[in-house]
Structure formats: structure tokens, C-alpha cells
N, C-alpha and C positions, 0 to 999 in steps of 0.2 A: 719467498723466503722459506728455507727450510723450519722445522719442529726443531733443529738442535740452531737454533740463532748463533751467529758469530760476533765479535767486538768488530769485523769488516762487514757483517749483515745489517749490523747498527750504525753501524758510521753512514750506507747507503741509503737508510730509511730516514738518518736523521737529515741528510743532504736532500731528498725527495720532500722534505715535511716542508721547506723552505725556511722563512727568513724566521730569527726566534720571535716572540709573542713581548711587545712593549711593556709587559708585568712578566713578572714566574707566572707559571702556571703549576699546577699542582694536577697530579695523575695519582690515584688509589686504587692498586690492585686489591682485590678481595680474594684472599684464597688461604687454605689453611698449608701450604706448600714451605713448609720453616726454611729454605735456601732461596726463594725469591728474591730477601731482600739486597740477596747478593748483585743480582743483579740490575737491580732499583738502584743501587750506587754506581755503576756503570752506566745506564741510563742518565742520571742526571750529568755526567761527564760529556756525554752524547750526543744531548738536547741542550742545547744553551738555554737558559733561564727556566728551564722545565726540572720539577720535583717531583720524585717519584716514590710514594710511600706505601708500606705493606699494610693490611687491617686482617682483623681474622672473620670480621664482622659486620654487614650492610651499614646497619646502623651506625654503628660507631665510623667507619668511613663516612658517611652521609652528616655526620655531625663536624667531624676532622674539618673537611671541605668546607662545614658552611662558618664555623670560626677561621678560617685563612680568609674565608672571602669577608666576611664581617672586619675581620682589621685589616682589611687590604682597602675596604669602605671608610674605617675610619682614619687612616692614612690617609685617604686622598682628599679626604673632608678636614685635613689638618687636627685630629682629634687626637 
């Protein structure tokens, strides 16, 4: 894949990734890039059941993640 990705570069990779993931999955880029998120909402178009979220900061990503996955726990635990 080229450095300048296509909406036809993404449709290949999301064809390649295979079948989608039986929950969302959630993806956090880290980067301080202010047009990323542009293309985090084309991604999750891309990726079926896949969320794609911008951070500017480890932390605070690493926290994001672990509340989704926390009520993704208490969902399944009927909570």
C-alpha cells in the first residue's frame, strides 16, 4: 500500500482482514495529526463492526479502551 492510501486501498485491506470480529472492535490512533480523524470515519465505513478513534495521548487512549472494554464486560455479564 502506498503513504498516500486510497478509499480503493482501504476497501482491499478491509477484504484481506477477513470476516468482521463478532463484537466492535475499537482501534486508537495516537497522534497529534488534527485531519486523522477524517479518515477514522472512513475506516469505520471500511471495516465492518470496527471503530476507529483519534487520541492525542497514550494515556488517555489506553484509558478510552479500557472503559469500552469494561462495558463491553458488563454487557455481556448482563449488567
Amino acid at each position: 500500500m502506498t503513504d498516500d492510501a486510497t478509499v480503493q486501498h482501504l476497501a482491499k485491506l478491509a477484504e484481506a482482514w477477513g470476516r468482521p470480529p463478532s463484537v466492535e472492535a475499537v482501534t486508537v490512533f495516537v497522534t497529534n495529526d488534527r485531519m486523522l480523524h477524517l479518515w477514522a470515519r472512513v475506516l469505520d465505513f471500511q471495516f465492518v463492526r470496527r471503530k476507529h478513534f483519534i487520541e492525542r495521548d497514550i494515556d488517555i487512549a489506553r484509558r478510552f479502551v479500557a472503559r469500552r472494554q469494561s462495558a463491553r464486560m458488563a454487557k455481556m455479564n448482563g449488567k
